[in-house]
N, C-alpha and C positions, 0 to 999 in steps of 0.2 A: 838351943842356941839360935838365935833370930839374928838373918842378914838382912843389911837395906837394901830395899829395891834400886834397879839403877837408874840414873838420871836417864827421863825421854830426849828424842833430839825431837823437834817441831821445824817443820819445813816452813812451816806462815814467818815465825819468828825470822829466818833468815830470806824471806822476799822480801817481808817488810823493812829490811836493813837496805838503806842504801847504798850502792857502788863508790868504790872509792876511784875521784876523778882522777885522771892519766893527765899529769902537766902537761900546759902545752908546747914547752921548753923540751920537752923529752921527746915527744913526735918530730920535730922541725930537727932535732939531731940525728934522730933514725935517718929521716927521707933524706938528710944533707948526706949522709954516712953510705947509704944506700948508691944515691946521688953519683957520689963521689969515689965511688969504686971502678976501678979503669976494666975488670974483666966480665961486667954487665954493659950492653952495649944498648946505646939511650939514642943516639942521632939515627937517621934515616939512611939508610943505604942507596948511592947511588946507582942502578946496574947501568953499564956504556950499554947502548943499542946494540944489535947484531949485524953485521953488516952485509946487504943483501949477497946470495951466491953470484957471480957470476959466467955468464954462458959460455959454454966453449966452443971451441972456432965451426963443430960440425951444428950445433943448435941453432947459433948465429946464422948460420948458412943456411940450415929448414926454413927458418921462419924468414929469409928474404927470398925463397923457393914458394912458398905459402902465399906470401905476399903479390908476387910477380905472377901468381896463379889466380890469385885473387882479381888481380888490373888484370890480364887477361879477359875471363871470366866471367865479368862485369857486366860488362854490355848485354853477353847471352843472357845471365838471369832476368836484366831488367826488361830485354824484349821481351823473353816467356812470361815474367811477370803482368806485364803491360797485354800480351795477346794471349792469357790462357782462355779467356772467354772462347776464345776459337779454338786452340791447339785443343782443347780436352772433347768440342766433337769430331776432331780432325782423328783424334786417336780412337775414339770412340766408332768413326766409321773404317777406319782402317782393323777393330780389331771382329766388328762383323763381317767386314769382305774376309778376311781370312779365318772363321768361320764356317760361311759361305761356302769358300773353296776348301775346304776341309771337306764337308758333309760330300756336295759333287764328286771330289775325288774319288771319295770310299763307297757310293751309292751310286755314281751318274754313270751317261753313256763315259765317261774316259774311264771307271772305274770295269767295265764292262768291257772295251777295249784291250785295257793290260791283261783280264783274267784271260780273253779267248787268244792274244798273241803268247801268254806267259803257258798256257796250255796248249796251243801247239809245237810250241818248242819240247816238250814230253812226248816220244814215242812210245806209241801203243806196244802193248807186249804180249806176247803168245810163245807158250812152251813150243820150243822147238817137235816139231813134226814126228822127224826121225828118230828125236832120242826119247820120244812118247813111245811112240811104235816098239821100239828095242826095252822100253824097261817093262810095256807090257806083255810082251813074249819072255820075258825073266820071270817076272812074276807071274806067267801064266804056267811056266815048266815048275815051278813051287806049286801051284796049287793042283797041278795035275798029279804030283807027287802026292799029295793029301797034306800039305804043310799050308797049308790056309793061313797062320797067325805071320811066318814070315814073309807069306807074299803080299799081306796088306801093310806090316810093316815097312816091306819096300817098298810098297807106293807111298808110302807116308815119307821115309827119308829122301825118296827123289825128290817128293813133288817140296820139302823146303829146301831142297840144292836149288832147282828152278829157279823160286822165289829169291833167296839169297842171292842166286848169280845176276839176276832184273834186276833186283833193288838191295844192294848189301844191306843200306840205310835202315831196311825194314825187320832184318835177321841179325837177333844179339847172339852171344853165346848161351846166353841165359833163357832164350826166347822159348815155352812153352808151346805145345800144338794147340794147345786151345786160345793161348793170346794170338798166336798164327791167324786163327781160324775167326776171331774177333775183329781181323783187321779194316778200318773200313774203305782204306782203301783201293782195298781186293772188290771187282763185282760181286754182287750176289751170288749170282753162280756159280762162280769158284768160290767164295767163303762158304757154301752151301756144302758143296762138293768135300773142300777139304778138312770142314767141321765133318763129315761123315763120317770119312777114314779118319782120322783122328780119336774118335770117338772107340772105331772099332778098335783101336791097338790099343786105347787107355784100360778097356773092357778088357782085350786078352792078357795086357801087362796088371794091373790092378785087381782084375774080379778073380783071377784064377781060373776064370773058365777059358777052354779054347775055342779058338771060332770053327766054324761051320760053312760048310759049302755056301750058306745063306747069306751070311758075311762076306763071304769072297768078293759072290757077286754084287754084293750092295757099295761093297769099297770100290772094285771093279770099276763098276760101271759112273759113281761118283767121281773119280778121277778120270773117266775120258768127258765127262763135261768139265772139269778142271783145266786137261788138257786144252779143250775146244774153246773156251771163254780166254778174254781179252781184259787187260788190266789197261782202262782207258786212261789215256794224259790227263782227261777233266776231272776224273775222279781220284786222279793222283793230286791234282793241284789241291781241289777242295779239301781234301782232308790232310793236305799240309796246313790247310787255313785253320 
């Protein structure tokens, strides 16, 4: 049994057709219809302007506070204006003179002046005499015993009661014998001195070893130049500086 092929479609055949025209009676009734429908909105919108804010009675009042600063004012700008030619070496040598007097102050004879009046208002200091005397006969009845480690120890606790009691300022609670003994403004002498004995009781408290006649007399004798040396006002000043 033979079927017929099916009819082709051809796309040429239907460009080749041409369009069928749209009356022109038919658009003119759209656009009227369009047109004429009241909930499409065709005129222009008028918006009222906004009308400006106005100031309230404290703004009004700045700005005639401004104002009246302003006429005030006035005049000063316009002379500075008219004479900065001059005002700006005016400022210029007023800000070398004080310069000037800056460096003198901290270098010149006036600076040299306050240091030697502000350092004699610091009196010189010296361990008291007596109570040298008495804590080396303590410590000397310790070491005749054979107890060497406590008798340099107590010269180690008096001689920072001493110090403490001259200069609390200089003794923390916290204050170590060896920052003690760094201090610089102890003389040499006595920082020497009580770097010594210091040295000796970190040795019998730390090394485990006990000291020795040797020690005795080496703490001994470094504590009566402790004793004998003088914590000068100048050298207290300096090393406040």
């Amino acid at each position: 049994m033979t079927f017929a092929a099916p009819p082709t479609f051809d796309e040429s055949d239907v460009a080749d057709q041409p369009a069928d025209p749209v009356p022109s009676n038919t658009l003119g009734e759209s656009w009227e219809s369009v047109r004429n429908d009241s909930d499409i909105q065709f005129e222009q919108i008028e918006i009222p302007p906004i009308p400006p804010r106005q100031p309230s009675a404290f703004e009004r009042w700045l700005d005639e506070v401004f104002q009246w600063l302003g006429e005030l004012f006035a005049p000063i700008g316009t002379l500075i204006a008219n004479t900065w030619w001059l005002l700006q070496w005016v400022l210029l040598g007023l800000l070398i003179a004080f310069i000037l007097y800056l460096i003198v102050r901290m270098y010149g004879p006036i600076a040299r002046q306050d240091t030697g009046s502000e350092a004699e208002e610091v009196p010189e200091w010296q361990p008291d005499r007596q109570e040298s005397l008495a804590l080396l006969e303590d410590a000397d009845r310790l070491a005749a015993e054979g107890r060497f480690d406590e008798a340099t120890h107590l010269l180690l606790q008096r001689s920072v009661g001493q110090i403490a009691r001259a200069r609390p300022d200089w003794v923390e609670p916290s204050s170590t014998a060896r920052e003690l003994a760094a201090l610089k403004s102890l003389p040499d002498a006595a920082r020497k001195a009580f770097g010594t004995i210091a040295e000796r009781v970190e040795r019998s408290l730390f090394a485990l070893r006990s000291l020795d006649r040797t020690d005795w007399e080496t703490a001994r004798a470094a504590y009566a130049e402790f004793a004998l040396a003088k914590i000068d006002g100048r050298l207290v000043k300096r090393a406040a500086l």
